[in-house]
C-alpha positions in Angstrom: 92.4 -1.1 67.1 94.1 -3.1 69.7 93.1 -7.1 68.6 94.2 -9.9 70.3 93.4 -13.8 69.1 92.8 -16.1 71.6 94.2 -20.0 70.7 95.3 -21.7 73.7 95.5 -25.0 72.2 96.6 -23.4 68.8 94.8 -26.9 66.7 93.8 -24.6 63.2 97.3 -22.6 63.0 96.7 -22.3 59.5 93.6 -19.7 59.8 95.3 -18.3 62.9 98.2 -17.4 60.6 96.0 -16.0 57.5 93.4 -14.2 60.2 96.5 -12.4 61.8 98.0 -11.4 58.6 94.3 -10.3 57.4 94.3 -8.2 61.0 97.8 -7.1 60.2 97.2 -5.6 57.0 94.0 -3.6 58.1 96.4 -1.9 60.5 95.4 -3.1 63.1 98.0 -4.1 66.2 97.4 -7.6 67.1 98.7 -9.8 69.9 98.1 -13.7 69.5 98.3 -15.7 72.8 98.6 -19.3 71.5 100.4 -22.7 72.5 103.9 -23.1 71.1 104.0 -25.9 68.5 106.7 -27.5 65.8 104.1 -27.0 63.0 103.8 -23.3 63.6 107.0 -23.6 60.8 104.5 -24.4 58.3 101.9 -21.6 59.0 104.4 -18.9 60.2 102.7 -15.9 61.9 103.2 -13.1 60.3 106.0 -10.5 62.1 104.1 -7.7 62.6 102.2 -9.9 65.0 103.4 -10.0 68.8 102.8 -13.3 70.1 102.8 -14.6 73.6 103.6 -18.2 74.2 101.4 -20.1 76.9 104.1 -23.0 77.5 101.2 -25.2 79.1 102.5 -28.4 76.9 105.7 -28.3 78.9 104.2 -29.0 82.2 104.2 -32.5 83.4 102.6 -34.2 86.6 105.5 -34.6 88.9 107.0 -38.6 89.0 107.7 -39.5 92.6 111.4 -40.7 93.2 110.7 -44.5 93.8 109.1 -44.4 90.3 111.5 -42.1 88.6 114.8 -44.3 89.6 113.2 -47.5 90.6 110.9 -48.2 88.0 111.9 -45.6 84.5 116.3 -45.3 85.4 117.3 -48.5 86.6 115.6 -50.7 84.4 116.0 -48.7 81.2 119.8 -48.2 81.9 120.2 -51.8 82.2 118.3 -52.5 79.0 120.0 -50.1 77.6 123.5 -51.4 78.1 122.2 -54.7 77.5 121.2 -53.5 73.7 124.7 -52.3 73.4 125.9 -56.2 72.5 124.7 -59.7 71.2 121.3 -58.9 72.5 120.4 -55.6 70.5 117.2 -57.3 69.7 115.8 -58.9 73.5 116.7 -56.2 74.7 115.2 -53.5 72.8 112.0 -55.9 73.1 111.9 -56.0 76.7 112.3 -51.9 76.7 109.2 -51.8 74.7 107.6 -54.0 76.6 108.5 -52.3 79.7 107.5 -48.8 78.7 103.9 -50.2 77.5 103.0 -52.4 80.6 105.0 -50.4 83.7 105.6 -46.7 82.8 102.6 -46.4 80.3 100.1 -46.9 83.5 102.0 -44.7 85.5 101.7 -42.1 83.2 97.4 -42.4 82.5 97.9 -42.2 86.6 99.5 -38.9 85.7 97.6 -37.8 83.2 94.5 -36.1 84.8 96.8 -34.1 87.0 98.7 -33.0 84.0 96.0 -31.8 82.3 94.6 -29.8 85.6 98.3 -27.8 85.8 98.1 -27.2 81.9 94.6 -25.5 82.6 95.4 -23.5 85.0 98.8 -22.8 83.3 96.4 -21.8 80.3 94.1 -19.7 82.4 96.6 -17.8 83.8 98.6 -16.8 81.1 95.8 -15.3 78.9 94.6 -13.5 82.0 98.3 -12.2 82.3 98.2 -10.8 78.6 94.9 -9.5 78.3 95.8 -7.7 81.6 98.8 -6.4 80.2 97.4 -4.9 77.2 93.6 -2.9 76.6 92.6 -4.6 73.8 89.8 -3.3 71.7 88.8 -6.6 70.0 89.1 -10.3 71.6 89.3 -12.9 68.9 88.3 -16.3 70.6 90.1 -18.1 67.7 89.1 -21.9 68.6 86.9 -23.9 71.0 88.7 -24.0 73.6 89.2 -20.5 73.9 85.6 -19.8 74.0 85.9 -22.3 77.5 88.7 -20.2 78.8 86.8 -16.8 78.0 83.9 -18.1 80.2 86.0 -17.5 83.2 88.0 -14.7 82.3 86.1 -12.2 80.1 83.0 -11.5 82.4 85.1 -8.9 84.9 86.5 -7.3 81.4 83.3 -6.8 79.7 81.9 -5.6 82.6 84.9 -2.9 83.2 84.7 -2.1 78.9 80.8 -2.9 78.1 82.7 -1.5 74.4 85.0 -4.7 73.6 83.8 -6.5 71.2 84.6 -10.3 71.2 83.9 -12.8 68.1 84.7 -16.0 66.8 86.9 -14.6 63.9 88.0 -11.9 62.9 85.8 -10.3 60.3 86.4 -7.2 58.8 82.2 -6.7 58.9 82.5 -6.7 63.0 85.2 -4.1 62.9 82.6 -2.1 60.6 79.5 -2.5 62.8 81.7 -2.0 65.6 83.2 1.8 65.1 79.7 2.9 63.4 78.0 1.3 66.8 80.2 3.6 69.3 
C-alpha cells in the first residue's frame, strides 16, 4: 500500500518517526509531508521513507523599505558600531531595547499576515503531493492536519470512495481495510 502521513506542523516528530518506521517495516511505501525542523536530528526518519518538506516556516510577511532601512538597518548598524568600543554595554542595552519597543510591534503587525501565507503555503503543498502520488492510506498524523484535510480530502474521497484515512497508523486499519475491499 501506498501511505502517506500528514504533519504540516510536524509538533510529535518522535511518533512520526517510530509510526513511519512501523509503516516501513510492514512494507509498505510511505511518503511523509511534514515541516522541516532542527529537532528532526533527534527523531531521524527512517530512509526508506520519502519525505516532502513544506518550507511554510521560511515565509515571512514582507517589511516595507521605510521600516526595513529606517527603523531595523540604520539604527542597529549604529548600535552596532557603537558596541564595538567603550560602550559595549549602553549600547548593546539600547539594541535590546530597540528590538523590544520598535521592531517587536512591527513584527505582531506582521504576524497575522505571516501566518495567512504559511497556510496557504501549507495547503498547497500537501495538495501538490497527494496529487502527485495515489496513495492508498492518508495518515492525518497531528491536529492540524486533520484542519488541512477538511479542505483537501473531500474531492479525493469522492474520486477513491476506497482510501482509507486515520489518525495513526494502525496495523488493525490496514487489516479491516484489505478484508473490507
Amino acid at each position: 500500500m501506498n501511505l502517506v502521513f500528514v504533519a504540516p506542523r510536524s509538533a510529535w516528530r518522535q511518533a512520526l518517526a517510530a509510526e513511519t518506521r512501523a509503516a516501513a517495516d510492514a512494507g509498505h511505501r510511505v511518503r511523509v509531508i511534514a515541516e522541516d525542523h532542527p529537532d528532526w536530528e533527534s527523531a531521524p526518519i527512517d530512509a526508506r521513507v520519502e519525505v516532502r518538506w513544506i518550507g511554510a516556516v521560511d515565509l515571512q510577511a514582507p517589511e516595507s523599505r521605510f521600516v526595513r532601512v529606517c527603523l531595523r538597518r540604520i539604527p542597529l548598524e549604529l548600535l552596532r558600531r557603537l558596541g564595538r568600543g567603550p560602550l559595549r554595554g549602553p549600547a548593546g542595552s539600547a539594541s535590546r531595547r530597540w528590538r523590544r519597543m520598535v521592531l517587536g510591534p512591527l513584527k505582531r503587525r506582521r504576524r497575522p499576515q505571516t501566518e495567512a501565507l504559511r497556510a496557504a503555503r501549507r495547503l498547497a503543498r500537501v495538495q501538490e503531493a497527494l496529487a502527485d502520488w495515489e496513495p492508498d492510506w492518508i495518515v492525518l498524523h497531528e491536529p492540524h492536519a486533520i484542519e488541512l484535510g477538511v479542505r483537501c480530502l473531500p474531492p479525493l474521497l469522492d474520486a477513491r470512495p476506497d482510501l482509507v484515512t486515520t489518525f495513526s497508523f494502525e496495523p488493525r486499519a490496514e487489516t479491516t481495510a484489505t478484508h473490507a475491499g
